[in-house]
N, C-alpha and C positions, 0 to 999 in steps of 0.2 A: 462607085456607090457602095456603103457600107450595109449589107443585109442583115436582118434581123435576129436569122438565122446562123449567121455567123457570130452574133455577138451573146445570144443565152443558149447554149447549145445542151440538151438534157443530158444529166448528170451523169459522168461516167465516159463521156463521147469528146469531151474537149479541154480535158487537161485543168488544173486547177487556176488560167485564167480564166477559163470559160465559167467554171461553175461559180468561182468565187473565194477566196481567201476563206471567208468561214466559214463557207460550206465544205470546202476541201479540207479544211481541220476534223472538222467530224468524220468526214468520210477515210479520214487514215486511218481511223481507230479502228471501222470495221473490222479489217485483215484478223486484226489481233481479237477482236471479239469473235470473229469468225473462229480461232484459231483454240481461242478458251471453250467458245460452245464443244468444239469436237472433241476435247481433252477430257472433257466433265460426263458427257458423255459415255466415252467409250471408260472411264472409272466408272463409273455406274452403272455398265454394263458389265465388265471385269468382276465387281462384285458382288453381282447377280449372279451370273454364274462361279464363282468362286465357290459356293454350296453345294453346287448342283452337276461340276465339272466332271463326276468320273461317269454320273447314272449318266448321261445325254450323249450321244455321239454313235462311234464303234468303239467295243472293248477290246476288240482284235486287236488292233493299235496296241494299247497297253499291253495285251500279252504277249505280243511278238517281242514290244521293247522289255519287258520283264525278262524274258528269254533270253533274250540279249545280253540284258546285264548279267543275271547269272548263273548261265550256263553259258554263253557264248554263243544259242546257235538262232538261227533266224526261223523260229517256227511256233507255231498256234499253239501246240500241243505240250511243246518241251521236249518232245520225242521225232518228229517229224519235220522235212525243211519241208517250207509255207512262199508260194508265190502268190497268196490272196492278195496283199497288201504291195505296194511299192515301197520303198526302205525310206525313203528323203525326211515322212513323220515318225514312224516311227526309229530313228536312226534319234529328234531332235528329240522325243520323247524319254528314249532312252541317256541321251546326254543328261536331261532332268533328274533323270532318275539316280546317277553318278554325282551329280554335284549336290542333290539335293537330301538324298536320301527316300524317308518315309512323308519327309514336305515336297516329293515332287510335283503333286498335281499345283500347288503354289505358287511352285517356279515357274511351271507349263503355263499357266495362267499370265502368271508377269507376262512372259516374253509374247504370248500371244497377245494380251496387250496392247505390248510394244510393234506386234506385227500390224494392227491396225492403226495405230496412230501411223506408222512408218505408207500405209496403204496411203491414208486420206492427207499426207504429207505429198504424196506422187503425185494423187487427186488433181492437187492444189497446181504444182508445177509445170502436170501436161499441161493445165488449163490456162498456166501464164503464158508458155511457150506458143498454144497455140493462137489466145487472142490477145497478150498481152496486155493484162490488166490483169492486178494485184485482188483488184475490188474482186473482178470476176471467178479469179482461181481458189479468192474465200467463197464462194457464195458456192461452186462445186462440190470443196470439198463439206460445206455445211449439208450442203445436199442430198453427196454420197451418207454423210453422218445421220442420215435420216433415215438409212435404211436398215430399218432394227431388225430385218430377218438374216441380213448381211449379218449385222453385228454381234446378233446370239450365236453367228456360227464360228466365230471369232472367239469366241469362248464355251466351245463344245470339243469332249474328245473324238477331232475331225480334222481333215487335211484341207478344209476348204478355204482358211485362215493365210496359211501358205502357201495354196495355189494361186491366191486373190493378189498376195504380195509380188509375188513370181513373174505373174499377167503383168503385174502393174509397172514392173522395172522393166521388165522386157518390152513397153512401149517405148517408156521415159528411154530407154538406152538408143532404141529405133528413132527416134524422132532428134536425139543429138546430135546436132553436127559434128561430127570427127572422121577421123582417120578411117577408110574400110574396111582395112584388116582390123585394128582393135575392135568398131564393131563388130565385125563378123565372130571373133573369140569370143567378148561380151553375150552374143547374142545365143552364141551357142553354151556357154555354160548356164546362161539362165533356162532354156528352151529344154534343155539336159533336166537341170534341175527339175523345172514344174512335171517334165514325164516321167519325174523319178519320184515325184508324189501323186500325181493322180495320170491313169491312162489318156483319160485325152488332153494332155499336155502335147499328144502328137501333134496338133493341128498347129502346133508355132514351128512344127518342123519346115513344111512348104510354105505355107504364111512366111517366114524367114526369109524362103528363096527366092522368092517371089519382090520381097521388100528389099534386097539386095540388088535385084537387076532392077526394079524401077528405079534406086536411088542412082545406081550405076548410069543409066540412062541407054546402056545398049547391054548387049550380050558379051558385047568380046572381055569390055572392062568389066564385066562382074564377073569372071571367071575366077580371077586370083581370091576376093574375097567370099563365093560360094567354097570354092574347096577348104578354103582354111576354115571356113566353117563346117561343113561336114568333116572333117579330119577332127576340129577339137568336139564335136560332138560326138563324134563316135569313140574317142579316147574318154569324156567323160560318162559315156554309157557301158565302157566297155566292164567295167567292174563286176557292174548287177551283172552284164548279160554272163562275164564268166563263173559266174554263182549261180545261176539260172543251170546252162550249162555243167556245170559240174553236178550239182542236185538230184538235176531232173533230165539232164543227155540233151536238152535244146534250147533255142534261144528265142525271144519272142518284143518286139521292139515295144511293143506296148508295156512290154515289163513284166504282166501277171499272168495268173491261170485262171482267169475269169473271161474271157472273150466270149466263147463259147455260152457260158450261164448265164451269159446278158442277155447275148442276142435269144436264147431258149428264154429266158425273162420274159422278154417282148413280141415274140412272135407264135410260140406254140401254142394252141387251143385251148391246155390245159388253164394255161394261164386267163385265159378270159379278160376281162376290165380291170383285173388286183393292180394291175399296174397304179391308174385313174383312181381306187376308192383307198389302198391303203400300200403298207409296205413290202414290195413284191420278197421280200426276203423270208415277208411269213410263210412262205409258199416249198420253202425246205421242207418242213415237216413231211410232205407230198412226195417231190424231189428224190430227198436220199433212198427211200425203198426202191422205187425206179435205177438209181443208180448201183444200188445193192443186188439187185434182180439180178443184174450182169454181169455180177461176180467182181465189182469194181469197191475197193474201200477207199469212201471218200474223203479222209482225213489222209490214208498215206497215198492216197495215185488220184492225185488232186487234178494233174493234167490229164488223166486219161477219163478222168470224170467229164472234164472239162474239151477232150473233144466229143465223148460220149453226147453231153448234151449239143454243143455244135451242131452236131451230124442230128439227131432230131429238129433242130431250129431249121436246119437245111429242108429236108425231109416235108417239113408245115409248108414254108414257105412257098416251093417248089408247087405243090401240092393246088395250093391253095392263089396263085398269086395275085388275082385283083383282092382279095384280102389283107393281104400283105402292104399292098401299096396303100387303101385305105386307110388300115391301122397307120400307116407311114404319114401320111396326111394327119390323123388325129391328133399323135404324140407330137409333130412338128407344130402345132396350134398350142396343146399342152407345154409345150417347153416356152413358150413366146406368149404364155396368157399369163395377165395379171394374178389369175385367181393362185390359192396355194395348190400345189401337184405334191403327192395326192392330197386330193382333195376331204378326206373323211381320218378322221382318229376314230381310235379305240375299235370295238365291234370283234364280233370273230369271225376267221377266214374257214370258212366250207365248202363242204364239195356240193354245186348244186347241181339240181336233173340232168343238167347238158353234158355233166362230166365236166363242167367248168370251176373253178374256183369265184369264190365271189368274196364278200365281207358281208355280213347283216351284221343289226343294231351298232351300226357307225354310228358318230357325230360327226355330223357336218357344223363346221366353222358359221357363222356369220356375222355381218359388221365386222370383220377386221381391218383394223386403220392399216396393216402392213401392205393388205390387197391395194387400197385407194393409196397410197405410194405409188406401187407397181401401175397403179392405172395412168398415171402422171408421167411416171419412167421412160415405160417402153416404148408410148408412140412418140413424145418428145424426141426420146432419144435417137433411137430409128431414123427419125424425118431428119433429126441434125447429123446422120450421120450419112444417109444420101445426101442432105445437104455440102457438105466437108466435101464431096469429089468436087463440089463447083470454086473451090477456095483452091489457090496454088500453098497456099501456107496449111490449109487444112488437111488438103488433098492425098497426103500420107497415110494420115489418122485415119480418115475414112475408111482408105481403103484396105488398112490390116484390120480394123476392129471390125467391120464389114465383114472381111474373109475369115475372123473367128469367129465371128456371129454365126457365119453361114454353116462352118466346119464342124462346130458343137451341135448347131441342129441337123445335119446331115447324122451324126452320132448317137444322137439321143433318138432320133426319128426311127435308127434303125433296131437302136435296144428299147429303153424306156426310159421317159423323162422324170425328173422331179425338179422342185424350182430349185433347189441349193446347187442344182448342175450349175447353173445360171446365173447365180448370183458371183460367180469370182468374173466375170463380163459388166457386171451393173455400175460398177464404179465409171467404166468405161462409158458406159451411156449416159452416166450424169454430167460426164463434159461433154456430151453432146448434146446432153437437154440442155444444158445450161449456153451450149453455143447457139442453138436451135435460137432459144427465146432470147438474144443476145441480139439476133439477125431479123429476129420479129420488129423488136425496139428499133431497132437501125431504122427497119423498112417504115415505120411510123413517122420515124425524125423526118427521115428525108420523102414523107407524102405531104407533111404539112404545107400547107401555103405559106409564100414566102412574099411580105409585105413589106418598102422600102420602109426604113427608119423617117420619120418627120409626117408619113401618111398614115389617116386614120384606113378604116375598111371603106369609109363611103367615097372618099375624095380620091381622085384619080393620080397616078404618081406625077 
C-alpha cells in the first residue's frame, strides 16, 4: 500500500520527485540567492568600514607591521622587540603595506573581505557535508551572514577575521575523508597558523589529538599520524618560538608576553567588575606605576612585567579561592551569554572606595538586534551540537566544535571574557542551529499521522 506520506513529503526531505518539478525549480535558485544575499552583504560591510578601518580595532597591529616594513624589526616602539602581538596579522598587515603602499588599509580591507566571503564559503560546505543538502548549506551560511557583530570584526584592525577563517578550514580539513598523514600535516599547519594569530589557537592543539585517535579508531593506528602531526607543528612554530628565544632568552607556546596580564586582568581585586562594564585595557593607566614601583620598564622587560603581574594574579587567587572560582563561574556565563561582554561604552574608569576600579557614566546598549541574533544562536546551536554526538555522520563535528566550545571557555573563564573571543566559534554554531532546526522538522514530518491514499479521516482503511 501506497502512503501518503511517502507520496508529498515536506520540502527539502524527498528529492525533487517528491516535491515537484516546479517546485524544485524554484527551490534551485535559493543556493544562489542564498549565495548573492552573503556577497551583498559582507560589500556593504567592507564599505562600512572602509572609513573607519584604522580608528577601530588595535593599533599595535599596525605599528608592529610599520616596524616591520621599515626598519625590519618586530616591535611597538621601533626601538624594542615586542611579544604583545603574535606575528600571523600583523606579518599580513604588513604584506599590505609592501604591495600597497600609503593605500594599505584598502588592500587590508579587500582581503579581509575576501577572508569572510572565503569564511561563509566553508559555512556553506561543512553544512553540505554534514546533512547533505545544497538548500541547507545556503540557508547556514545565510545565517552565519547574519551575524553583523561577526562581520564588523571582519573589517576592523583585528585578528579575529583570520582566526575565524583558520577555525573554519581546520574543521572543513577534519571532517575530509583522506589520507591520515596529509590530514595530520594539513591540520597541523592550519592549528600552527590560528596560534600564530591569536593565543588561544592552543586549544586546536589537543582538540587535534584527540580527532586523530577517534578518526584512527584505536591508539596504536593513530600513532604514525599524531607524530607527524606534532613534528610539522612544531617545525612550523619553531620560527616565532626562535625569535622569542633570541629577543627575550625564552620560549612560550602561547607565542606572547601577555599570560600573565590576562590572568592579573581577571582575577586581581584591583581589577573589580572593569572586566563586565567596559575595557579591561583602560586599566593600564593604574597597572604601569605598579609595574614601575619595582623597577620594571614596561615597554623594554615586557616579560618580566609580564611574570611580575602573573606572580600577583597567583598571589589573589591563592589568597582568596572561593572567589576565584565564583568570578570563574560568572565570566564562563559572560563568554556564553547572548548579551554584548562588556556590557557598557564610554564612561570613565576610577578608582572607587574599595580600592577597586570601576566605570561610572557608562552607556549601556539597549534594543540591540545583534543581541536577539545571539539569543537565537547560542541555545539553537549548543542543543544541535549535543545533538550531532547522536548522529554517526555528525558525530565528528560535535564533538571537536564541543571541545573548542569547552577549551575557549575554560580560557576566558580564567582571564576575562568578551564576546569577540567568541565570535570566530559562531559560524560553527550556525551549522548546528541550522542542523538543530533541520532535526526539529524531520521530528514533525515523521509525528504526522499517516492516512492510506483512497481514505478519507472518518472512514476506516
Amino acid at each position: 500500500m501506497v502512503m501518503s506520506s511517502e507520496v508529498a513529503r515536506a520540502p527539502g526531505w524527498g528529492g525533487p520527485a517528491a516535491i515537484g518539478p516546479i517546485r524544485a525549480d524554484r527551490l534551485r535558485f535559493l543556493p544562489l540567492l542564498a549565495g548573492a544575499f552573503c556577497v551583498l552583504l559582507v560589500l556593504a560591510a567592507g564599505m562600512n568600514g572602509l572609513a573607519t578601518f584604522e580608528r577601530y580595532g588595535s593599533a599595535s597591529y599596525a605599528l608592529i607591521a610599520e616596524h616591520l616594513v621599515t626598519l625590519g624589526r618586530y616591535s611597538l616602539d621601533g626601538i624594542h622587540p615586542t611579544a604583545v602581538r603574535p606575528p600571523a596579522y600583523p606579518l599580513y598587515l604588513a604584506a599590505c603595506m609592501l604591495l600597497a603602499g600609503k593605500s594599505w588599509p584598502m588592500l587590508a580591507v579587500f582581503g579581509q573581505g575576501l577572508m569572510a566571503l572565503a569564511s561563509l564559503g566553508m559555512v556553506a560546505v561543512i553544512t553540505e557535508r554534514l546533512l547533505g543538502s545544497r538548500l541547507l548549506a545556503a540557508a547556514a551560511a545565510a545565517f552565519a551572514a547574519l551575524n553583523l557583530a561577526l562581520l564588523r570584526e571582519f573589517f576592523v584592525l583585528r585578528e579575529t577575521g583570520l582566526f575565524t577563517l583558520l577555525t573554519l578550514a581546520w574543521v572543513l580539513v577534519l571532517l575530509r575523508p583522506m589520507n591520515g598523514t596529509g590530514k595530520a600535516v594539513l591540520l597541523a599547519v592550519l592549528a600552527a597558523l590560528a596560534l600564530l594569530t591569536r593565543p588561544s589557537g592552543i586549544v586546536l592543539v589537543p582538540v587535534t589529538l584527540i580527532a586523530l585517535i577517534w578518526q584512527a579508531g584505536a591508539l596504536r593506528p593513530a600513532i604514525r599520524p599524531v607524530l607527524v602531526h606534532l613534528v610539522v607543528l612544531a617545525a612550523c612554530l619553531l620560527p616565532w618560538q626562535a625569535h622569542l628565544a633570541t629577543s627575550f632568552g625564552r620560549v612560550a607556546l602561547s607565542g606572547t608576553s601577555t599570560g600573565g596580564m590576562n590572568l592579573f586582568k581577571g582575577n586581581h581585586p584591583l581589577m573589580g567588575d572593569l572586566y563586565l562594564l567596559g575595557d579591561v585595557d583602560r586599566s593600564d593607566p593604574w597597572i604601569k606605576p605598579m609595574i614601575a614601583e619595582q623597577g620594571i620598564d614596561w615597554d623594554a622587560q615586557q616579560w618580566r612585567a609580564d611574570d611580575y603581574l602573573r606572580e600577583l594574579a597567583r598571589e589573589a587567587i591563592l589568597a582568596n579561592p572561593v572567589r576565584f572560582v565564583r568570578r570563574a563561574i560568572e565570566k564562563g556565563v559572560v563568554f556564553l551569554s547572548p548579551a554584548t561582554a562588556p556590557i557598557a561604552r564610554g564612561g570613565e574608569v576610577v578608582m572607587g572606595p574599595d580600592g577597586q576600579l570601576t566605570v561610572v557614566d557608562a552607556q549601556f546598549g539597549s534594543g540591540d538586534l545583534r543581541n536577539l541574533y545571539h539569543l537565537f544562536l547560542l541555545p539553537l546551536g549548543l542543543v544541535g551540537l549535543a545533538a550531532a554526538l547522536l548522529w554517526p555522520r555528525r558525530r565528528l563535528f560535535g564533538l571537536v566544535v564541543l571541545l573548542l566550545v569547552a577549551g575557549n571557555l575554560a580560557i576566558y573563564a580564567l582571564t576575562f571574557p568578551e564576546r569577540r573571543f567568541r565570535l570566530p566559534l559562531e559560524p560553527l554554531l550556525a551549522v548546528a542551529a541550522i542542523a538543530c532546526l533541520r532535526d526539529v522538522a524531520a521530528a514533525r514530518v515523521a509525528a504526522r499521522p499517516v492516512t492510506p491514499v483512497g481514505c478519507s479521516g472518518a472512514d476506516p482503511p
